[in-house]
Structure formats: C-alpha cells, structure tokens
DOZA-139654 format. One line per 8 residues: number of its first residue (from 1); their letters; for each residue x, y, z of C-alpha. Coordinates in Angstrom, 2 decimals. Layout:
DOZA-139654
NUM	a	X,Y,Z ~ ...
***
This chain:
DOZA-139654
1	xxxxxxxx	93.31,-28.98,-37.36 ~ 92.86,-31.64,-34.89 ~ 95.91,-33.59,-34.24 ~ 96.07,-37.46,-35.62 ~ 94.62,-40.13,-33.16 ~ 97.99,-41.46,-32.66 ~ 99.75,-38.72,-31.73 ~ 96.91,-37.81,-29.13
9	xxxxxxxx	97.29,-40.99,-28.25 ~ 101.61,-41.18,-27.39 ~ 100.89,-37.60,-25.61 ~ 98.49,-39.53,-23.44 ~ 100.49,-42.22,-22.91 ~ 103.59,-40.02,-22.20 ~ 101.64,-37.83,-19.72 ~ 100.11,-41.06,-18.10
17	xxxxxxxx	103.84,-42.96,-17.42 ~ 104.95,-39.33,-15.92 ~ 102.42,-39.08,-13.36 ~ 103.53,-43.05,-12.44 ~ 107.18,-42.88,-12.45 ~ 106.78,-39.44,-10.53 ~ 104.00,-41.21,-7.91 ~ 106.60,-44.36,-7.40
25	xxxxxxxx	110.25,-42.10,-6.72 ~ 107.64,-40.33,-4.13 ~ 106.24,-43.38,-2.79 ~ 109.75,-44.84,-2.20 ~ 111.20,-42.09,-0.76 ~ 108.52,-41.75,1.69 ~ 106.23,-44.44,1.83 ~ 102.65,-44.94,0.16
33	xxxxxxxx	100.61,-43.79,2.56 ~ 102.58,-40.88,3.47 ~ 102.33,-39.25,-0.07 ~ 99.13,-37.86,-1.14 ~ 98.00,-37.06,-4.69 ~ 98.29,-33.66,-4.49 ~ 101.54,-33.75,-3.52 ~ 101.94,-36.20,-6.88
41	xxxxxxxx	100.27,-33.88,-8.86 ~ 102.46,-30.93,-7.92 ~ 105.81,-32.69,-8.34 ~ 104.50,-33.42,-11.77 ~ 103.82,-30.34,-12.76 ~ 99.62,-30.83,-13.06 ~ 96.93,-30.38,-11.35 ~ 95.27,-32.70,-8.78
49	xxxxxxxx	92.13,-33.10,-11.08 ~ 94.53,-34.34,-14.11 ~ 96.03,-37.01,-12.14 ~ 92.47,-38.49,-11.38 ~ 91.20,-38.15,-15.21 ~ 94.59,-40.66,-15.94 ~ 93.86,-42.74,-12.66 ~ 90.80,-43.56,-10.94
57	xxxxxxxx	92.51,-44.05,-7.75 ~ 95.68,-43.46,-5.92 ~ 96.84,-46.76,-6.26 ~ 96.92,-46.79,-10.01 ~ 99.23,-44.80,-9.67 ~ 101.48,-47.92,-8.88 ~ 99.44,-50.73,-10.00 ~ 98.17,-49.26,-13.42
65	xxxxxxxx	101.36,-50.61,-15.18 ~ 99.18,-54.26,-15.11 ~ 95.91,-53.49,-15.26 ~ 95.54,-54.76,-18.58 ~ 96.36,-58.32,-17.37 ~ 92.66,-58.47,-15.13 ~ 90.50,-59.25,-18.28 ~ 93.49,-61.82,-19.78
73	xxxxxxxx	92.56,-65.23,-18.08 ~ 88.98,-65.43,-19.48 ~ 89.82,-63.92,-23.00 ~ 92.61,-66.89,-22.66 ~ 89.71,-69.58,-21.92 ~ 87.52,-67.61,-24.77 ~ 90.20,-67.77,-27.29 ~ 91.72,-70.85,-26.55
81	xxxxxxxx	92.02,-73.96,-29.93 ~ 90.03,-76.63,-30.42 ~ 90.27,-79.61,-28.41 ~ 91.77,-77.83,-25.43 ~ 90.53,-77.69,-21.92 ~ 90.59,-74.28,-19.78 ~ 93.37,-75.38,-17.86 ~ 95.44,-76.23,-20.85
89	xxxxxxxx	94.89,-72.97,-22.14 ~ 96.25,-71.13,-19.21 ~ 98.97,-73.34,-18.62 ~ 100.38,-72.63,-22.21 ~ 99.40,-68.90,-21.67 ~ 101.94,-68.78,-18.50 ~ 104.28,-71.02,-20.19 ~ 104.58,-68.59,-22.78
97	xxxxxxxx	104.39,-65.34,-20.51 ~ 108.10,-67.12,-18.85 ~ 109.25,-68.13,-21.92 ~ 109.08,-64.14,-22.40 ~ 109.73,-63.08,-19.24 ~ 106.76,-61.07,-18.54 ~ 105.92,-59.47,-15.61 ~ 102.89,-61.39,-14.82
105	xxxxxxxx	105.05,-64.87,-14.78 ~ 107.43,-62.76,-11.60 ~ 110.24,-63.92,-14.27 ~ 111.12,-60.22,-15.38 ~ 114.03,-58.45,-14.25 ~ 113.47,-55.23,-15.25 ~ 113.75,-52.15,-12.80 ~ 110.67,-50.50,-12.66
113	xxxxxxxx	108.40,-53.99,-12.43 ~ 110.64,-55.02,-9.69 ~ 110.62,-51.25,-8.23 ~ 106.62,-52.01,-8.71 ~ 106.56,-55.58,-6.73 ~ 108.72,-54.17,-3.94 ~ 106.48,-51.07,-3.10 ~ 103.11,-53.63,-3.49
121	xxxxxxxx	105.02,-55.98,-0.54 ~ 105.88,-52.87,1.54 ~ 102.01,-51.02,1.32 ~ 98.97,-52.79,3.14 ~ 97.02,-50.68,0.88 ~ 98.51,-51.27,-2.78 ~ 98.47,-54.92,-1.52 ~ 94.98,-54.79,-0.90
129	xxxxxxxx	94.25,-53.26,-3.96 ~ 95.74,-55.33,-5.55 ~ 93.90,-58.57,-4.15 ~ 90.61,-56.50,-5.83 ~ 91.85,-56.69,-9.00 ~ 92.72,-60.40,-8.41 ~ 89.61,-60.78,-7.58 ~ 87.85,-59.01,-10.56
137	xxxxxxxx	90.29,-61.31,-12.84 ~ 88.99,-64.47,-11.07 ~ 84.93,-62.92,-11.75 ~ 85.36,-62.78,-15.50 ~ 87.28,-66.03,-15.62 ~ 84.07,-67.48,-14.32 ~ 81.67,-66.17,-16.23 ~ 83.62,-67.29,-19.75
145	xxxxxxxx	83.49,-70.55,-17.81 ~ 79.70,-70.41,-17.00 ~ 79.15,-68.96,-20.78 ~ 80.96,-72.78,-21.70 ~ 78.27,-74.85,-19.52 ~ 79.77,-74.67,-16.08 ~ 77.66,-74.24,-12.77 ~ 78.15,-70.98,-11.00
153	xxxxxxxx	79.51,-72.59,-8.02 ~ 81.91,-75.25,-10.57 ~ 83.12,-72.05,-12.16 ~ 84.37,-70.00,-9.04 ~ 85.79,-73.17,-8.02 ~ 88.24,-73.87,-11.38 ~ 88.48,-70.22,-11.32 ~ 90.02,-69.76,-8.23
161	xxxxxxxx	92.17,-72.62,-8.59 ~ 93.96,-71.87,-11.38 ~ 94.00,-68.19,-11.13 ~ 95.59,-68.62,-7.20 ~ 98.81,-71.09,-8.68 ~ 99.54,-68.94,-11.23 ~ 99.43,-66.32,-8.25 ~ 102.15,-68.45,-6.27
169	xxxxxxxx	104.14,-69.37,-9.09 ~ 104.66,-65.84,-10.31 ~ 105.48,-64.67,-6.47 ~ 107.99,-67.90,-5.99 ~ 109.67,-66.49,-9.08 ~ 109.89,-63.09,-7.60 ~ 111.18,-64.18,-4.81 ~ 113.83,-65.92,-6.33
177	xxxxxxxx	114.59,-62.80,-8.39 ~ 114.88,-60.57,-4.98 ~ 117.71,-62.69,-3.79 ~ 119.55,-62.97,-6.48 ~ 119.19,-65.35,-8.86 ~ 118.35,-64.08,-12.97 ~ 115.64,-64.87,-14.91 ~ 117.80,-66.91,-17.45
185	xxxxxxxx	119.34,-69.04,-13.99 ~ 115.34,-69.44,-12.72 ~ 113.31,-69.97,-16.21 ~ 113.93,-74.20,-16.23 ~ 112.75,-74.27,-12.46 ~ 109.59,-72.00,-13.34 ~ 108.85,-74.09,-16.38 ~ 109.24,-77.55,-14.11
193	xxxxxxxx	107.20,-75.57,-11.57 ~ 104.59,-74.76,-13.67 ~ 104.27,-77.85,-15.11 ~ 103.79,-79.80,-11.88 ~ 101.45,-77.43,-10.27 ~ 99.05,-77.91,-12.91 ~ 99.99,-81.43,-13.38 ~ 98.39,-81.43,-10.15
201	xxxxxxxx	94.86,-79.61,-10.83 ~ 94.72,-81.90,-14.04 ~ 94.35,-85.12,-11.76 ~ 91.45,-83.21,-10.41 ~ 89.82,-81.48,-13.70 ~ 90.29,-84.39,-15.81 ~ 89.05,-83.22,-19.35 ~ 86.36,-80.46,-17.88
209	xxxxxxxx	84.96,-78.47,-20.61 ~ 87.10,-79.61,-23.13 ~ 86.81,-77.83,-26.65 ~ 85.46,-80.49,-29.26 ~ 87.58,-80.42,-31.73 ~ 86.74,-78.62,-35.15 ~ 84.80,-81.13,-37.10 ~ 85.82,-82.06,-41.00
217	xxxxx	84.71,-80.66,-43.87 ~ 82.89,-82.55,-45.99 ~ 84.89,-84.46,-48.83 ~ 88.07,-84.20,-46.46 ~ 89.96,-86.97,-44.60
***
C-alpha cells in the first residue's frame, strides 16, 4: 500500500531540514566555499544525487529555509482589500511580519535564522545568491503591478522601491539583533522605522493604483 500523502510528505520534509542543518554545521566549521556537496552528502548519510533532487543548488542548502518568501510581495499586492494602494499593502504585510517576529522583518531571534544571516554576511557566494532571489521577488512584484495598469518601466520602479526598504529595514533590525539588543527591546523602533520609511515613498506614490473600493449592493446603504 502506498503510504498517505502526508506522511510522504513529513519524511520529505524531515530528510530535506537534515541535509540543511548538516550543510550549515559544515559550512561554519569550514567556510562555504570550502565544503562541497559531496562532502554534504556523505556527512548526511546520502548520496550526492539525493542532495540535488531536495536542492537545485548548493546554496539552497543555506538559503532554502526562505525561499518561500520570493513569490510573497506580489501575491501581497494581488491579495491586498479594497481601497488599498500597493504600498499600503506591503507596509501592513511587514508590519505584521514584526509584529510576529518573522525572519523576513530581521526581528527574529531564533538560532538557526540568525546562524542563517551570519553565514549569508560571511559568503560572497550565498550573498550573491541571494541578491538573485531578491531580484526574482522584485520581477513578479512587477508584473502583478503591470497586470493592475502600470507601465513596465513605472512598475520596476515602485517595485524596486519598496522591495529595497523593506531590504534595509529587515538588515537594520538584524543588526541590532547581532549586538545585542532583543526583539521585544527593538520591535517599537522597527515599527517607527517602518512607518517613516514608507511615510516617505507615500509623499512620492501618492494614491498609485489604488484599489476602488467594493461598490454597494443594490438596496444597501
């Protein structure tokens, strides 16, 4: 009998944080570059050709944790109410990713994100990497904004902007974390910071591509 989708599923899941947490006690000990995924593969227990079926590349291995933040921006924009502009919708979206402290607001404390964000500052090449996948993020934010009426060029440009101060709020928070201070001492300042950095793209996006707001029904109001 074939086993149930979920437990398929938790195997996969267990097998995939294994390879990872094995990949980043190697890559600390020695140093990204100086690890190879072989070497990965063996510690594990697996062979060389499993660790690429759970990760396309080597630095997945590290960065993989996140990778299902690239695609959250524009389903943000897609999904975001009535009456709201883009910007609003991403400023309550990181608002709400501190009040949480997730990792993608640099406001979590945990050990293995901040294991993560150390060995990202320390590689050329997971930093690189992970500039791609910035990148990608900032590509799909642009298209839901061209799919809303925006110009190609107008779209890279909000796109950019708001993707690259979320960028330096979340690394001012990690920052802060490295040297000491914990999330509960930083979480006012990152809310006050957030708040004015887009207070500042608002005096240059105005209302652009505000949502209408859902119309009545008839016999209401």
């Amino acid at each position: 009998m074939n086993e149930p989708l979920g437990l398929r599923e938790r195997k996969k899941d267990a097998t995939r944080r294994l390879l990872a947490l094995t990949a980043i006690d190697l890559f600390e000990e020695r140093g990204f570059d100086a690890v190879s995924v072989a070497e990965v593969a063996e510690t594990a227990g697996v062979s060389k050709k499993t660790v690429f079926n759970y990760f396309a590349v080597k630095e997945d291995l590290v960065l993989g944790f996140g990778k299902h933040h690239i695609a959250e921006p524009a389903a943000v924009v897609r999904g975001r109410a009535p009456g709201t502009t883009p910007l609003e919708a991403v400023r309550d979206h990181l608002l709400t990713a501190l009040a949480e402290r997730q990792p993608m607001a640099g406001l979590s404390d945990d050990p293995l994100v901040l294991r993560i964000r150390r060995l990202v500052e320390s590689s050329p090449a997971l930093a690189v990497r992970e500039m791609h996948y910035q990148e990608q993020s900032r590509e799909l934010l642009a298209r839901a904004l061209i799919e809303e009426g925006a110009s190609e060029l107008s779209a890279r440009l909000i796109a950019a902007q708001l993707l690259s101060v979320r960028h330096v709020l979340a690394g001012e928070n990690f920052r802060r974390l490295s040297a000491g201070a914990t999330p509960e001492e930083l979480y006012p300042e990152a809310v006050a910071n957030t708040e004015h950095a887009f207070a500042w793209l608002r005096r240059g996006f105005g209302d652009l591509l505000r949502r209408p707001e859902e119309a009545e029904e008839p016999g209401k109001g």
